[in-house]
Every structure is written in C-alpha cells, then in structure tokens.
C-alpha positions in Angstrom: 4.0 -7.6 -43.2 1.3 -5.4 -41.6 -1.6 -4.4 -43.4 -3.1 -2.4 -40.3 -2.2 -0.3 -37.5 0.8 -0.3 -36.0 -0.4 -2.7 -33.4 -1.9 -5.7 -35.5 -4.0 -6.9 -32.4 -7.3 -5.8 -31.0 -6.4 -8.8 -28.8 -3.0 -7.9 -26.9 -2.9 -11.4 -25.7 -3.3 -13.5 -29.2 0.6 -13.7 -28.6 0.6 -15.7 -25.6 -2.6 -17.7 -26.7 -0.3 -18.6 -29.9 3.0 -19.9 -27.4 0.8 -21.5 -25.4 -0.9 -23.6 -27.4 1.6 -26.0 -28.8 0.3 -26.8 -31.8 -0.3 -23.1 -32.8 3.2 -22.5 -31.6 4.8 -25.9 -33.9 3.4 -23.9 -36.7 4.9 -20.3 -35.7 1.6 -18.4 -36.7 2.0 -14.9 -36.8 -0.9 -12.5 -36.7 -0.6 -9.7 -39.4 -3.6 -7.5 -38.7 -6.8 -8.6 -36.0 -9.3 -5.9 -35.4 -13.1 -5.1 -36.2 -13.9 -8.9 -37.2 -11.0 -9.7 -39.9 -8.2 -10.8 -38.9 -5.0 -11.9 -41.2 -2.8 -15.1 -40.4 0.4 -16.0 -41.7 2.6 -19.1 -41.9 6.3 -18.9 -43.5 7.3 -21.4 -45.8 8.4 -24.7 -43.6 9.6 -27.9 -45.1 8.6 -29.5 -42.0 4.7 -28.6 -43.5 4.7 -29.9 -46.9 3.8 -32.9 -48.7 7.0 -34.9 -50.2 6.3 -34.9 -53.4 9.1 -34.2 -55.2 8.3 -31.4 -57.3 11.5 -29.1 -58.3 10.4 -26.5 -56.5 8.8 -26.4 -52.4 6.4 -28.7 -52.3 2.7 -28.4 -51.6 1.9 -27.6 -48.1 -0.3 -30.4 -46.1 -3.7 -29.4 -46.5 -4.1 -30.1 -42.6 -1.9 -27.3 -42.0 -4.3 -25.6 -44.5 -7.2 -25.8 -42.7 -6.1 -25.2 -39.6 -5.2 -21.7 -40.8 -8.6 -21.2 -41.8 -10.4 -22.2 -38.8 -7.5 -20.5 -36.3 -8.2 -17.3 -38.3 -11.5 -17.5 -38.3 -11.7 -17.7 -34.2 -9.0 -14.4 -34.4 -11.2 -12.7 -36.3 -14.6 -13.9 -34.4 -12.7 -12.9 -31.2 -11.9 -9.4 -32.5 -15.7 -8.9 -32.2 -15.7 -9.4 -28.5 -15.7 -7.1 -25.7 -13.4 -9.6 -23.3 -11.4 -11.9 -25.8 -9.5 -13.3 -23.6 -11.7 -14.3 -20.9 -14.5 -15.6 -23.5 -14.1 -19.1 -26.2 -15.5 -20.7 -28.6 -15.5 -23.6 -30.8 -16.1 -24.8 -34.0 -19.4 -26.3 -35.7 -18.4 -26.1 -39.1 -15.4 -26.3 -40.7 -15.7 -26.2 -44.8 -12.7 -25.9 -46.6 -12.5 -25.6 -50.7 -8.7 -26.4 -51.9 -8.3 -24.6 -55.5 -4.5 -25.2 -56.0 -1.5 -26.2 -54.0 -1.1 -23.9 -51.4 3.1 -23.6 -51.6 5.4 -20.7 -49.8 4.2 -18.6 -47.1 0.4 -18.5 -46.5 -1.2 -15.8 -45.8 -5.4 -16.3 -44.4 -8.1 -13.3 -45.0 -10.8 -13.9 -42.3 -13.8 -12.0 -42.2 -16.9 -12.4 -39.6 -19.7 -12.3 -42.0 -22.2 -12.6 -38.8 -21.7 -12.7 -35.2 -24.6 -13.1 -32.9 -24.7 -13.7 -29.1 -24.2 -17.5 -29.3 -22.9 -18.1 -33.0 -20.7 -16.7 -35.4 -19.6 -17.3 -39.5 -16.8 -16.6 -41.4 -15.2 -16.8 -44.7 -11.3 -17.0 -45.3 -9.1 -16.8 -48.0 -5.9 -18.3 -48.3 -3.0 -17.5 -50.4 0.2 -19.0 -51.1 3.2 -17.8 -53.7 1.3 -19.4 -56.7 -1.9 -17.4 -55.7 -5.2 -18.3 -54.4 -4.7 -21.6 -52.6 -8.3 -22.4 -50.8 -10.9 -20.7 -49.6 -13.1 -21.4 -46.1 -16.1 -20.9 -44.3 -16.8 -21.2 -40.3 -20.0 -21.7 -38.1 -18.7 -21.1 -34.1 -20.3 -21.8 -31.5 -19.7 -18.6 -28.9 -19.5 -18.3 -24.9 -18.7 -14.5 -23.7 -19.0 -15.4 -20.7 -16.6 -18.6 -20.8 -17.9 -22.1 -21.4 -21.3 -22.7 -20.0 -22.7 -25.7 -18.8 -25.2 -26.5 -21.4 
C-alpha cells in the first residue's frame, strides 16, 4: 500500500499514538505514507462502519467515520512538519468537510499542509473510496511545539 519510502513515517511513533488511542485503534487506521507535511490514511472496508442501508452491495460508510479520517490525517500530516512530533499537540479549530458521494470500500485520505506557522496550521484532504472520490476536507489547527500551554 505504500506510496513512499520504505518507512511510511517521519513520525516512528504514529504507531503507538494509533493503539493507544482507542478510538483510532476501533477503527484500525493504518498510515500509508507521513512525511514533509502529507500524510496518507487508510481504513479497510468494515461492516461495523457503514450505514444499514440495504443496498446490494457494501453499504455507505458513516460519514462520522468520514470525517474523522480527514481531521486524523490532517494532524499526521501537520505533525510531519514538526521537529519533536511526539512531544508537541495540537487541536482542531476547524473542521470542514464536503461529502461528494458515498464513501464505500477501503478509504484512503490525501492530507496536505497547505500552511503551517508557529501557532496554526491548514490542510486540505481528499478522500477516496472504491466508487471514487468520496469527500474532500479542509483543517485550521491550533499548534503547541512545545506541548500544551497555559493560555
């Protein structure tokens, strides 16, 4: 699945962040490529994620689920651009999330910083499914470095 290097991670520890965070874990994101502020998510097909519609084929995949591969790809990619990842966070502002068709199969998010400053950062993802594009994002963070401040 790779698109990148052999190592997909400019963040060695985006692996532990994932198991640790159960949500992130429930959903079994995988990281395909993370470096240089892009970063490429992926989710496998899971009935346990899609609206029961009843359609012949899989169903549509929540658009929750959606979403939250936007903005978890978007803070990959936004960490990529930092010089201790693992020891700085940040949140989200802004969340905007356009669905163009029912996102069904895997999923696969496109994240790319379009600016990162010293205390906010933007993004734009893609996000693809097996009937094509499925929605496309954009991201406002708010950054800490340094870890959370006080402010």
């Amino acid at each position: 699945m790779t698109d990148g290097p052999d190592d997909p991670s400019a963040w060695p520890e985006w692996d532990s962040f994932v198991q640790s965070h159960g949500y992130l874990s429930w959903l079994d994101i995988g990281v395909d490529y993370l470096e240089d502020g892009r970063a490429v998510l992926v989710i496998e097909q899971n009935e346990d994620f899609e609206n029961p519609i009843g359609t012949d084929g899989p169903d549509p995949v929540h658009g929750g689920i959606v979403a939250t591969l936007i903005d978890t790809s978007s803070a990959f990619a936004l960490r990529s651009t930092f010089e201790n990842p693992s020891e700085s966070h940040l949140t989200t502002t802004d969340l905007n999330v356009s669905y163009l068709r029912p996102a069904t199969g895997d999923l696969r998010a496109e994240a790319e910083v379009l600016r990162v400053g010293g205390s906010t950062g933007v993004t734009d993802v893609t996000v693809t499914g097996d009937d094509g594009e499925a929605a496309v994002g954009r991201t406002t963070y708010r950054l800490f470095r340094d870890g959370i401040d006080s402010e």
